[in-house]
N, C-alpha and C positions, 0 to 999 in steps of 0.2 A: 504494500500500500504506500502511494506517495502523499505522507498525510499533512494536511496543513490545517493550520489553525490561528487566528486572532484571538485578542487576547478573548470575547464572545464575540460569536459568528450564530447566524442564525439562520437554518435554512427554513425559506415560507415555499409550500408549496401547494400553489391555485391554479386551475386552470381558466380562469377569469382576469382579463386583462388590468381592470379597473383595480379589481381586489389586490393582484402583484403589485400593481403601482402605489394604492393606500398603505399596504405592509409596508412597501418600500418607503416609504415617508414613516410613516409611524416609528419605525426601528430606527432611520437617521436620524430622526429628530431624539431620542433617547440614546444616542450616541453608540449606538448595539451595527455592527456592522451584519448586513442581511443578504444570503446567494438568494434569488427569487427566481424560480422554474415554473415551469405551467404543465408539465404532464410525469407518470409515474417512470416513465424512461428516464426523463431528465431528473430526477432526480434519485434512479437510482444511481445515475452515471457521478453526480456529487457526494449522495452518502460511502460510495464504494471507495472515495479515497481523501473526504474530507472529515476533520472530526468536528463536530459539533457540538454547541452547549444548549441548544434547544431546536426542536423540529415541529414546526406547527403546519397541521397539512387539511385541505377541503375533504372530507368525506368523499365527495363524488368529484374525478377526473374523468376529461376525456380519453383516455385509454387507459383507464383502470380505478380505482379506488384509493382511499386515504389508507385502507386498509393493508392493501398490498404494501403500500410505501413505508406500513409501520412496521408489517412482519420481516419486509428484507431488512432494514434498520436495527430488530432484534435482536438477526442474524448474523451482524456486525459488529465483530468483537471490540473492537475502537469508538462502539457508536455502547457501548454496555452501560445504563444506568443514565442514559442521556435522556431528558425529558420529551414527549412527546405531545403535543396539544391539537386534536381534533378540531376547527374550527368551522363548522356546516350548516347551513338551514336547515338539512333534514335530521328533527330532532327524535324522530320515530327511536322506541325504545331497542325494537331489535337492533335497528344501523346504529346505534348509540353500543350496544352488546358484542357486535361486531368487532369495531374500532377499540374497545378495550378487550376484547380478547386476541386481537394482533397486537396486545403490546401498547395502544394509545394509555397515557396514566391520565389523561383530562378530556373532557367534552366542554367546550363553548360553541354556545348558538348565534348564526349570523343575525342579524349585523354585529357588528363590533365597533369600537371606536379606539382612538388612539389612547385614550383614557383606559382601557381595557387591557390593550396589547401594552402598556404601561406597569399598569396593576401583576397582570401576568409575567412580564422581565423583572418586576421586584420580586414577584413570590419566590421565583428561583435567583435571587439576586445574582441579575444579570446588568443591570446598569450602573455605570459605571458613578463613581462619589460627585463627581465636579459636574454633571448633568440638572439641571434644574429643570422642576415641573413646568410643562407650556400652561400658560392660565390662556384664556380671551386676553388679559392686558399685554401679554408677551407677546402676541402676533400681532405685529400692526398694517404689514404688506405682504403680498406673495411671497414675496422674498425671504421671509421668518419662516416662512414652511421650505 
C-alpha cells in the first residue's frame, strides 16, 4: 500500500454533484482536508491506499451502495477502527440495518448542514484547535465560504 495521510483527511463519498461540493466547503471551512469521489469505484481506488480518519458515504450510489464502500473499508487493515458515517435520505430501518452491518458505526439523515458535518468532526475530534466556529456574523461575502 502507498499510504498517505494528512494530519485529518476525510474521504466524503456522494454521488451527487451539489452534495460533493457542500462536503467540500463544509470540511474546508473546518480546516479538515476532504478526497470527494462520486461513485463506489472511486472510492475504493482511494481507500485501497489512503489512510483515513473519517469516511462519510450516501447510502445509495450510482454503481453501488454506501454499503459496499463500508464492507471493503472493513477489509482494510490501515483503514481498522477508522470511523465510518452513513449520510442518506433513505432512513428506512432495514437500509439503516444494512449500512451498520457492513461496518457503518453512524447513521445521519439528509439534509445536513455545515453545523452538522461540524458537530460530527468534533465528536471524533477531528478539527483542528486554531479553527473557529463560522457564526452568520463570520460570513460576510462569498469569499468567507
Amino acid at each position: 500500500m502507498n499510504e498517505q495521510q494528512d494530519s485529518t483527511r476525510v474521504l466524503v463519498v456522494d454521488d451527487d454533484i451539489l452534495m460533493r461540493m457542500l462536503f467540500s466547503l463544509f470540511l474546508r471551512r473546518c480546516g479538515v482536508h476532504g478526497d470527494v469521489v462520486g461513485s463506489v469505484q472511486q472510492a475504493v481506488l482511494r481507500l485501497a491506499k489512503t489512510r483515513y480518519s473519517l469516511i462519510l458515504v450516501d447510502g445509495h450510489l450510482g454503481d453501488g451502495t454506501g454499503a459496499e464502500v463500508s464492507a471493503f473499508a472493513r477489509r482494510e487493515s490501515h483503514l481498522a477502527g477508522v470511523p465510518i458515517v452513513a449520510i442518506s435520505s433513505d432512513s428506512r430501518d432495514e437500509h439503516i440495518q444494512q449500512l451498520l452491518a457492513a461496518g457503518v458505526n453512524q447513521f445521519m439523515k439528509k439534509p445536513v448542514t455545515g453545523d452538522n458535518i461540524r458537530d460530527l468532526l468534533e465528536q471524533y475530534s477531528l478539527i483542528p484547535a486554531n479553527v473557529e466556529r463560522i457564526t452568520p456574523q463570520t460570513v460576510s461575502t462569498a469569499d468567507d465560504l
